[in-house]
N, C-alpha and C positions, 0 to 999 in steps of 0.2 A: 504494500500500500504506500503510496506518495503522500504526503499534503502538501495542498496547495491553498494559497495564501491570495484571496481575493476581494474583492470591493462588490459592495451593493449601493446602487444608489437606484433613482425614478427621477421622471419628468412627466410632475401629474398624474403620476402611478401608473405611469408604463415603466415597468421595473425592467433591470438588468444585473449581472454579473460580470464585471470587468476584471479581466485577468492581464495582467502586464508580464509580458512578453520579449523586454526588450532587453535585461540580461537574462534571464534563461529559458529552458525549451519546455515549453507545459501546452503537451496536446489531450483533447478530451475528444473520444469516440460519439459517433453519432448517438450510440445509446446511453453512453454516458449523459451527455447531454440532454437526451429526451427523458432520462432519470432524473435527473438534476433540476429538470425545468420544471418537473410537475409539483404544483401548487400543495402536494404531500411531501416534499422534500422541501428543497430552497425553494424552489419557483422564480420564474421569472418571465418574461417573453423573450427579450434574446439575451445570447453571451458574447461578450465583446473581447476579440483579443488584441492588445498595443501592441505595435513591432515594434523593433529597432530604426529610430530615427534615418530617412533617407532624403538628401536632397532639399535639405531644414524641414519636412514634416514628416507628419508620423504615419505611418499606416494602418490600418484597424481594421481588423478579420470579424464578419459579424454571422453568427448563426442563430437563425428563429429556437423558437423551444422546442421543433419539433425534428431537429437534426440538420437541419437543409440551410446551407449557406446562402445569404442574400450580400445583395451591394451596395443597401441604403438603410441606414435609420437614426432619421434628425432628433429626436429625443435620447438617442442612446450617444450620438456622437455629439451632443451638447453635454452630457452627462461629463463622456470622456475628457472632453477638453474644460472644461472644470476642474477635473480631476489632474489632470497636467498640468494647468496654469498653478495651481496651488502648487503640487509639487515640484516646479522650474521656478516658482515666482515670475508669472509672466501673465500678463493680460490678455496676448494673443499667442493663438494655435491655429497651427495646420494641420486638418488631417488628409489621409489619403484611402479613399476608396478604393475599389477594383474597381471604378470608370469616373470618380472624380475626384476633385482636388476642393476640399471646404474650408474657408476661414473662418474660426471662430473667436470672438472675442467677450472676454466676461465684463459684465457692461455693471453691475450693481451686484449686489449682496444676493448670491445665490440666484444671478441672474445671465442668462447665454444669450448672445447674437450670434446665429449659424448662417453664413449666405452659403446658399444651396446650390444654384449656378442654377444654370437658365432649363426651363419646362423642355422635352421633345413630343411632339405632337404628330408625327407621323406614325404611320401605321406598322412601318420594318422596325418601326423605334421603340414604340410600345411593349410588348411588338404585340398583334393582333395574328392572327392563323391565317386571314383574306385582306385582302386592300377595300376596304369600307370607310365611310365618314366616322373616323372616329370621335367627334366632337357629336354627334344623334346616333345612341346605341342602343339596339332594341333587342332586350331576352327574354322568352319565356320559361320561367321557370315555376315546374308545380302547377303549371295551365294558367298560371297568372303574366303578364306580359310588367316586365320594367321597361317604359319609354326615354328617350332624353338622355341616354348614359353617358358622360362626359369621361373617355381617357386620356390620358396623360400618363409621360414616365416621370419621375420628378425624381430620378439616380434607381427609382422601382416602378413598375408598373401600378396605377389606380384608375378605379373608375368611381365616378360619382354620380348620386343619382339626387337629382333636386325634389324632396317632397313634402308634404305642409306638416309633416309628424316622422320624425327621425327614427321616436323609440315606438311606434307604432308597427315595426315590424321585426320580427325574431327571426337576429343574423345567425343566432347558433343554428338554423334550419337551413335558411338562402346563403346565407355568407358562404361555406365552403360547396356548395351549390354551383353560385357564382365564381368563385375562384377558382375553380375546377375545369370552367365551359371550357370547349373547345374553341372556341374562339380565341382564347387563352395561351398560348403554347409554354409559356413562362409562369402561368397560374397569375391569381391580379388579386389586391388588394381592393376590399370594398368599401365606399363610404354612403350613407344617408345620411343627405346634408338639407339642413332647414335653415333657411333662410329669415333672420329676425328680422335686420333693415339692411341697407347696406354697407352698416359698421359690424355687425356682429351676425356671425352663423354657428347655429349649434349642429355638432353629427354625432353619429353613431357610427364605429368600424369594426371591419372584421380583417383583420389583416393574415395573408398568407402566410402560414406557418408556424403561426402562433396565436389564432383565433382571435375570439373578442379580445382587446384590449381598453382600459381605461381610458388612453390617450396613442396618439399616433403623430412624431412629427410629419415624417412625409403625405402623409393623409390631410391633416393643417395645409400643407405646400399645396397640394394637389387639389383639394377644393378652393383654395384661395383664388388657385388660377382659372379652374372652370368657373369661377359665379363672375370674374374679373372679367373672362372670355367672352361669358353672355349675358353681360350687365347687369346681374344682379347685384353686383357690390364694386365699392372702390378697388382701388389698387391695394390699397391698407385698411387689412379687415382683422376683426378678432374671432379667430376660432375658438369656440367653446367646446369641451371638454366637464366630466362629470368632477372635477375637481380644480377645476380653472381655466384658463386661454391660453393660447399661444397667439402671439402679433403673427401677423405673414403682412411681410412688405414687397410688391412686385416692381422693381424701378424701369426707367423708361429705356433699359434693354435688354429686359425681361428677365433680368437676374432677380432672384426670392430671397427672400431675409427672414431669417425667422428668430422670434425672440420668447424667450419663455423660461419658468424658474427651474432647477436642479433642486434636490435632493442633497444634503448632508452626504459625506462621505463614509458609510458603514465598514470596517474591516471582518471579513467574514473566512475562516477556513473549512476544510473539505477535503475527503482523500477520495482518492480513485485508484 
């Protein structure tokens, strides 16, 4: 048995477990993972690994709870980079994705600015299984028809569906339903997103590989930019979440900002 010596933190109680990685070699098995993740042990939605410093920023290996590596999550790498600026004594971080490069900066007391880099809206980009309008996406699932689905990648693929009641429908049934379709090749993160005014939108997500979560930063990014799309809201909106907002700022070249609080830094051990 190993012990390994790791961090808990949340963004709005989308929880994670950050393992640093950048002096030594600590790998964890898919099933390890999906042990680890379930809400009967630690629990968490994803596990975050830091690399070794490259090229002034960091890299960060991220896998859902359910074993399956993904390449985006603005809650958890707002987490991270918290967690580094404390430990570097520095205000600003870089992290590095497998397909982007994020700046983050700790702006207040237990508070992250993440820019996310710019929305892709095509259909190879998405990616989607057919060349369709991705901006009016129609599914029927369970002989019910969802109209209007707005995709975007935003570093992951989502769709959002605009309706006058968010928690009016049970994602634990549609959600992995929907992120399953075939239309899907990649599986998608889901949102129902309600529109308050055009400052403030509440959703409800189910995200790929880690089901419902409390909070979602790319989910935040990804509705931001579809109600921005089809004007329902400003450029600068606040996503609501069951425990608080995240800001999403869209600037005039299409770069996302996202700002929202972290979590205390918890030291947490574990063997494998």
């Amino acid at each position: 048995m190993t012990a390994i010596n790791a961090y808990k933190m949340d963004g709005l109680g989308n929880d994670f477990v950050i393992i640093d990685r950048r002096k030594n070699s600590i790998n964890l098995t898919k099933e390890k993972i999906k042990e680890l993740g379930s809400r009967s042990n630690i629990g968490f939605d994803q596990v975050i690994f830091i690399e070794k410093e490259k090229e002034n920023s960091f890299p960060i290996t991220i896998f859902n709870s359910d074993g399956g590596e993904v390449s985006a999550c603005g809650n958890g790498s707002r987490c991270v980079a918290y967690l580094l600026g404390k430990n570097l004594n520095t205000k600003e971080i870089k992290l590095k994705t497998n397909n982007r490069l994020l700046n983050a900066k700790i702006v207040g007391n237990l508070e992250v600015e993440l820019e996310m880099g710019k929305p892709l809206y095509g259909s190879e980009e998405i990616p989607l299984s057919k060349t369709i309008n991705p901006a009016n996406i129609t599914l029927e699932i369970d002989k019910n028809k969802f109209t209007g689905g707005f995709c975007v990648n935003v570093g992951n693929p989502h769709i959002i569906f605009f309706v006058k009641d968010c928690f009016e429908y049970d994602l634990k049934t549609i959600g992995p339903k929907i992120e399953n379709h075939s239309l899907f090749p990649e599986k998608i993160n889901v949102t129902m997103a309600q529109v308050i005014d055009e400052n403030n939108i509440t959703v409800n997500v189910w995200e790929r590989g880690a089901g419902q979560t409390k909070a979602c930063g790319t989910a935040a990014c990804a509705t931001a930019v579809a109600a921005f799309k089809n004007r329902l809201a400003y450029n600068e909106v606040d996503i609501k979440f069951k425990e608080g907002f995240l800001n999403i700022k869209i600037d005039k070249t299409d770069n996302i900002f996202m700002t929202g609080p972290v979590s205390e830094v918890k030291k947490i051990n574990f063997e494998t």
